[in-house]
Every structure is written in structure tokens, then in C-alpha cells.
N, C-alpha and C positions, 0 to 999 in steps of 0.2 A: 494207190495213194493219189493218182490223178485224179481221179474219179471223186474221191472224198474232199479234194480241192476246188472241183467244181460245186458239189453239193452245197460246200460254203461258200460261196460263191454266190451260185443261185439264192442261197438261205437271205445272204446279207444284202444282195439286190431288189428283193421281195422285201424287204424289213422298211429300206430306204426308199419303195413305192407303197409305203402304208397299208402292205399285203401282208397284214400278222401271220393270217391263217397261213398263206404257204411259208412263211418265211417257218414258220413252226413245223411243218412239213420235210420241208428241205434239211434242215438244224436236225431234224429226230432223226430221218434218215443218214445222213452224214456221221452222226454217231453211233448209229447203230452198225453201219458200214467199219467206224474206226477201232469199235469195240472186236468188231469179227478179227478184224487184224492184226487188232495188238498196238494199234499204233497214238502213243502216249501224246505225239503231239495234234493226230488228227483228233483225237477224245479232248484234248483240251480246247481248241478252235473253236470245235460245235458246238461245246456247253458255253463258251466263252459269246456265241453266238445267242443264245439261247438267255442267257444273261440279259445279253442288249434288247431281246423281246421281252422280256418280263421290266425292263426300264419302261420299255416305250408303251405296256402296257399298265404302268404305274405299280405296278408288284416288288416293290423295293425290298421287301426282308426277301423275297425266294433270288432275287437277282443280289442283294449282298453272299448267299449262300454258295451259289454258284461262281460268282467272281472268289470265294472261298475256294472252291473245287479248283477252277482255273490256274489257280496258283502251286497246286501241286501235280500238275500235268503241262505247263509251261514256263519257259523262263522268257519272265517278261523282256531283259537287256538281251536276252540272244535270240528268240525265235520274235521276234517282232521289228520291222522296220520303222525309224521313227516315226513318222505318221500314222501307224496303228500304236504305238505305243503311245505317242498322244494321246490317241482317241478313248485307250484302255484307262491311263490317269484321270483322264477329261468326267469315264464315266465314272470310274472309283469316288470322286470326289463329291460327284454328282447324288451318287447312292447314298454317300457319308452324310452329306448335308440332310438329305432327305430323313433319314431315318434318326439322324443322332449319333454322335460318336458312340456311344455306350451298346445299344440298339444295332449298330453297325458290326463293331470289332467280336461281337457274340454271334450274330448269323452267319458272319466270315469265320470263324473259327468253326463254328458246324460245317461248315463247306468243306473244311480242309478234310473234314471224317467224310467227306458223303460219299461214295459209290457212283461210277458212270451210271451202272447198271441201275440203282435205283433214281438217277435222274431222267434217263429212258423211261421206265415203267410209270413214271408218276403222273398222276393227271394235268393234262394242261388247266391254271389256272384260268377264270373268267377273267377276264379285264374289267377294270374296274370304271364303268360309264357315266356314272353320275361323279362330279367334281366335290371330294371328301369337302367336307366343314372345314373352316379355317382353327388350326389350336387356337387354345386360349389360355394365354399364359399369363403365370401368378403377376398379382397386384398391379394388374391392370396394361400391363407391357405392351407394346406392338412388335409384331413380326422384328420390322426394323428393328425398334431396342437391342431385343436382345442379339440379333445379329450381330451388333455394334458391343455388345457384353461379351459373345464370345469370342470376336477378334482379338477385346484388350485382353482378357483372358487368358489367350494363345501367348499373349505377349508381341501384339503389333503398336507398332508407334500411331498416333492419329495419321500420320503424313504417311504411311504404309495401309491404315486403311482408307484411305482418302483414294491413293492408286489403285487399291485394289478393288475397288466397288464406283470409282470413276466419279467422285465427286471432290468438293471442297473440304480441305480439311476443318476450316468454321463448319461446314453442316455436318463432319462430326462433332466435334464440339459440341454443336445442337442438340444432336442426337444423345447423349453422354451425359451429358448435363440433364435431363429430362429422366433419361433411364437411371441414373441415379438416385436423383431425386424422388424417385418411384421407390426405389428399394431402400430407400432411409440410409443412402451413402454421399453425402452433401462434402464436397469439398469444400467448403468451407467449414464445415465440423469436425475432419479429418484431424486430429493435432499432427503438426506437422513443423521443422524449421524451413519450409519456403515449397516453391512452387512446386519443384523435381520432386521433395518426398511427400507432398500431397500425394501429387500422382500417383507415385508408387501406392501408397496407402487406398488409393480407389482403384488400384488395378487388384491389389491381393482380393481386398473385400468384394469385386465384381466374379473373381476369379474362385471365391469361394461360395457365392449366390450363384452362380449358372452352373456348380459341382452339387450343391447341396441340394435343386432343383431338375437336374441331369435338361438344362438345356439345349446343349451344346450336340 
């Protein structure tokens, strides 16, 4: 078990010196070593490893899969010390965002079926070198909008997303106010008696354009 603790080890040292290839190296072997021995938390670690290569090599559906697998071979509150367990949220969320919720909680749920063994045998993905096309999303939106669509959406106050993305709560406002006005949801068209159930009225409506467009 020593042995398979160095392998990761080595794996995640190599990842964190922009040494894909061994870091993919170290990770295969590690689990090929955890599968020989049964041992359910060293199979989890390597794929969980192997995971954070396929982030860093922008492959986000096979790394939602595998953070899938991960999950039924570790328990995140007890074999992880807080600071991997950071890092493990930090990536999850990172993955989420990337992909989409929707796009996300399906590759992760393959994960949960997938086999050690057939994440060993399978081919290492190419990384992906050229910088994908930016989306382009409906009636005209930017990046930011919708981000700013799917927070209220969650159900964050402006002054929650304002902390959460480190600006003023006026530039969301800005922001909100534009992105609405894009999607034919004018607070001031809203029928409303006052300000509170305006709002509400442009949070359901925003909440239902970023569902019926699977932005989010």
C-alpha cells in the first residue's frame, strides 16, 4: 500500500510540473498496482488522479466521469484531509461550470457504472491544443450575462453575487439589466406591486430561459 501511495505521489508531483505524460504514467500504474490488491481506496486516489489530468488537459466530460467513479470508491469526509478535500470541491465545481450542470450530473452518473478496469485499458485522450471557440449563446448574450442568469437563477441575491465574483453590486445590476433586456424580460414590464416582486418575477423568468436553453 506504500508503494501505491508513492505512485500518487509521484503521479500528482509530475501533474503539478506540467509533466502530463508522466503524471499519466505514474496514475496508470498506481492503479493498476491498487486493482492487483483489492484495495478500494488506492483505486479510488489514482482515478481521482487521473481525473485532475484530464482537467488540466481540458477533457472535462471524461474527467466528470471519473470524479463519477471516484465517488464510489472514496468517501470524500473521511479519507481526505481538508485540504484535499478543498481541492477535490475546488475541482468538481470547476468541471460543473465547465460543462454545464445538465452535461455534468450525466457524465458523473456514468462514472458511478464505470469499472477500474476499464479506466486502465482505455486510451489516453489527446489533449486538446488549439483554444476551443468561444459558445455563442442565444439572442445575442455574453459569456458574462449569462453567468450573471445563472446565479439569479440558483437563487443568489445581487449582493451574493457581487461577493461571489468580486465586483460591485451596481455592475451587477448592469449586467442584469442588459441580460434581460436581451431576453425580452424588462423590469419594468414585469406587472408587479413594487420593487421585491418585480424582482422575483425576473428571477423566475431568467430561471426559466437559462432551463429552457440548458445554460447553466
Amino acid at each position: 500500500m506504500l508503494i501505491n501511495k508513492v505512485l500518487h505521489t509521484l503521479g500528482y508531483i509530475a501533474l503539478r510540473n506540467d509533466d502530463l505524460l508522466q503524471a499519466s504514467i505514474w496514475y496508470r500504474e498506481g492503479l493498476s498496482q491498487a486493482l492487483e490488491l483489492d484495495s478500494q481506496e488506492g483505486i479510488g486516489w489514482n482515478i481521482y488522479g487521473l481525473a485532475l489530468l484530464n482537467v488540466a488537459e481540458d477533457q472535462f466530460l471524461q474527467a466528470a466521469r471519473l470524479l463519477g467513479a471516484v465517488e464510489t470508491k472514496l468517501d470524500v469526509n473521511a479519507d481526505m484531509n481538508p485540504a484535499e478535500r478543498a481541492e477535490y470541491l475546488r475541482t468538481l465545481e470547476h468541471v460543473r461550470d465547465q460543462l454545464g450542470k445538465r452535461a455534468f450530473a450525466a457524465a458523473r452518473s456514468e462514472g458511478h457504472a464505470l469499472a477500474p478496469a476499464q479506466i486502465l485499458v482505455a486510451p489516453r485522450l489527446k489533449p486538446i491544443i488549439e483554444t476551443p471557440p468561444a459558445p455563442k449563446y442565444p439572442n445575442g448574450l455574453t459569456k458574462r450575462e449569462v453567468q450573471m442568469l445563472c446565479l439569479i437563477a440558483d437563487g443568489l441575491t445581487y449582493r451574493e453575487i457581487a461577493r461571489k465574483l468580486d465586483i460591485s453590486p451596481r455592475t451587477v445590476n448592469t449586467y442584469l439589466t442588459r441580460a434581460y433586456h436581451k431576453i425580452q424580460v424588462s423590469r419594468a414590464r414585469v406587472p408587479s406591486d413594487g420593487k421585491g416582486a418585480s424582482r422575483v418575477a425576473s428571477r423566475i423568468a431568467a430561471a426559466r430561459y437559462v432551463a429552457e436553453h440548458d445554460l447553466c
